[in-house]
C-alpha positions as CSV (number, residue, x, y, z in Angstrom):
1,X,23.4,33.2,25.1
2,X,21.2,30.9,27.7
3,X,21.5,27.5,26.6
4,X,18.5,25.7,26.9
5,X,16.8,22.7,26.8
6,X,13.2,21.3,24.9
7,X,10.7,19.9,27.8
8,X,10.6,16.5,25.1
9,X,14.4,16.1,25.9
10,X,14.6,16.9,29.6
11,X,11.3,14.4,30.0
12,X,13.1,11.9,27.9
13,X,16.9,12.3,29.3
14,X,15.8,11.9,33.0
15,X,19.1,13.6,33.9
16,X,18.5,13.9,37.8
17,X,20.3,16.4,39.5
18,X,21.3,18.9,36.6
19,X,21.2,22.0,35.9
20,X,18.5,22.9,33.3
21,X,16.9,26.1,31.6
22,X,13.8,25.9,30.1
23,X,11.4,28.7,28.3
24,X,8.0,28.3,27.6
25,X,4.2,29.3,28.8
26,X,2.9,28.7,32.0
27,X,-0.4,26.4,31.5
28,X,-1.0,26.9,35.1
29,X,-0.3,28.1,38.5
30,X,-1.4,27.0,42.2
31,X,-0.1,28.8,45.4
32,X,0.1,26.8,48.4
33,X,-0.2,28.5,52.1
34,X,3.2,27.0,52.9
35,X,5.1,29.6,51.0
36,X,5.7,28.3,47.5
37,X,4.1,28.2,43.9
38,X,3.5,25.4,41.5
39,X,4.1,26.6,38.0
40,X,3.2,23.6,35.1
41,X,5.2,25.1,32.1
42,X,5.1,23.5,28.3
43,X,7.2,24.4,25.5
44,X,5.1,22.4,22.6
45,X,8.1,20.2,22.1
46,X,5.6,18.1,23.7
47,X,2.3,17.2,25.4
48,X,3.9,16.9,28.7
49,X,4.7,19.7,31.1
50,X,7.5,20.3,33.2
51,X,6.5,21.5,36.9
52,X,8.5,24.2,38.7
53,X,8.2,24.8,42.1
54,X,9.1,28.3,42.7
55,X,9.8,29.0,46.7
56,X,8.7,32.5,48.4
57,X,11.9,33.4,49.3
58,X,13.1,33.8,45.2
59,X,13.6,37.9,45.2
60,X,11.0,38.1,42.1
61,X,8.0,35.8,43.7
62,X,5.6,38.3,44.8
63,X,6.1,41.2,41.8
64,X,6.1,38.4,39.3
65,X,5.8,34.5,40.5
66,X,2.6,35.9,42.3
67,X,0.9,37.2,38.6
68,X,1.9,35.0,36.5
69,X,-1.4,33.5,34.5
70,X,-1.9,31.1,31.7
71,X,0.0,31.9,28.9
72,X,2.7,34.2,30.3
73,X,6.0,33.5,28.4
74,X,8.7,32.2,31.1
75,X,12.8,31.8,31.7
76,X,13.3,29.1,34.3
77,X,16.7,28.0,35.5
78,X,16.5,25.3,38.2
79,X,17.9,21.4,39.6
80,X,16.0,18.9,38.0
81,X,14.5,16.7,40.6
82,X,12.3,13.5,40.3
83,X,9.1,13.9,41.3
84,X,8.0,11.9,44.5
85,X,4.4,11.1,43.2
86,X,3.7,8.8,41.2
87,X,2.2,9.1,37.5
């Protein structure tokens, strides 16, 4: 069984450098030219989303990364990094 983790408690715990899994809907999607996606996923734990950045070179990124729309239910495992923008 996958062991995962509410979007409220991953925002809140700030735990840098784990290893998280996390399923919700994707509220959007942006492809950049540069060979990766930016996938803003919520789980209604909370108001706040949780962005994913899903590289080109994942083996499912152009049959599935590349159609995922608004709404699609999602499984993402992934590092939790701090985002270098600010806000």
């Amino acid at each position: 069984m996958i062991e995962r983790k509410k979007i409220a408690h991953i925002v809140d715990s700030r735990d840098f450098g784990s290893e998280v899994t996390l399923m919700g809907w994707v509220r959007t999607r942006r492809d950049s030219k540069a060979g990766f996606s930016f996938l803003e996923i919520n789980d209604g734990s909370t108001i706040k989303n949780i962005q994913v950045v899903a590289e080109s070179t994942l083996p499912n990124y152009t049959d599935v990364i590349l159609r995922l729309t608004t709404g699609c239910s999602v499984i993402v495992t992934g590092s939790l990094v701090e985002s270098p923008a600010k806000g």
